[in-house]
C-alpha positions, 0 to 999 in steps of 0.5 A, a space after each residue: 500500500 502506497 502512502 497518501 499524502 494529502 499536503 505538504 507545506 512548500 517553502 516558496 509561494 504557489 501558483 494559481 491557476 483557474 483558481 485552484 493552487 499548483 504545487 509541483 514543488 512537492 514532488 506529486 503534483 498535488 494540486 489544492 483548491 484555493 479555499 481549502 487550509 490544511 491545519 497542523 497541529 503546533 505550528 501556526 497559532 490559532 489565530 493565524 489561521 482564523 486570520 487566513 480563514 477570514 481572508 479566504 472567506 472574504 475572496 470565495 465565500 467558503 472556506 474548507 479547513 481541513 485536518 488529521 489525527 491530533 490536528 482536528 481539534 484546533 480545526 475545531 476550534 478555529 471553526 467555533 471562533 469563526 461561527 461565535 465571533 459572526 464571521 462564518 457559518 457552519 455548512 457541512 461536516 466530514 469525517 473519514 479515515 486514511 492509511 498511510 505507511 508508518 515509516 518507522 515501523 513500515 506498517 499501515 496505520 489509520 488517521 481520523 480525518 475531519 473538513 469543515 465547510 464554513 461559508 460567509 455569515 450574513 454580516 461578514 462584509 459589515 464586519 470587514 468594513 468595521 475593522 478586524 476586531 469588530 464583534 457582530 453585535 456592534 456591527 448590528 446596532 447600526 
């Protein structure tokens, strides 16, 4: 059985192409939809993912977030800052299971695998026109 890769961080900056990121520097050809964030677990802050979360829902209206094994939960945290602070809503929840070859034991392990559909909450834009720290109660007094 073959290991399946699903992303790979790439050091210099992607191409967009038709919307969609082309990344052949990682030696697959793996090609990425523009609206999807594979989260790792430690190494980026939360928040800067909530920060790309933002600016991708502002350019395609959805976001996909997407993790695996020990990663779901801060994908799941990202996802519910979203939702509380009004900037997104919730569209659709996968879960599924990979394999991938464990290179120091060389056998076949299974990985939990969760995506979160978020689309752009009803008051996204006045939030952005507000400023980035805006809360959705401010926004709707107005």
């Amino acid at each position: 059985m073959e290991v399946v890769v699903v992303a790979e961080e790439v050091n210099r900056p992607a191409k967009v192409v038709d919307d969609v990121k082309e990344t052949p520097e990682n030696g697959i050809g793996l090609v990425i939809p523009s609206n999807r964030i594979q989260v790792s677990s430690g190494k980026k802050p939360v928040r800067f993912y909530v920060n790309l979360a933002k600016r991708i829902i502002h350019q395609h209206n959805e976001v996909v977030l997407s993790a695996l094994g020990k990663a779901i939960g801060t994908v799941v945290s990202i996802s519910e800052i979203l939702k509380a602070t009004g900037w997104a809503t919730e569209k659709k929840i996968s879960t599924s299971t990979i394999e991938s070859k464990d290179e120091n034991r060389g056998r076949l392990i299974h990985k939990a695998k969760l995506e979160i559909l978020l689309g752009k909450a009803e008051h996204f834009d006045d939030l952005m026109g507000a400023g980035r720290h805006a809360e959705p109660s401010e926004v709707q007094k107005n």
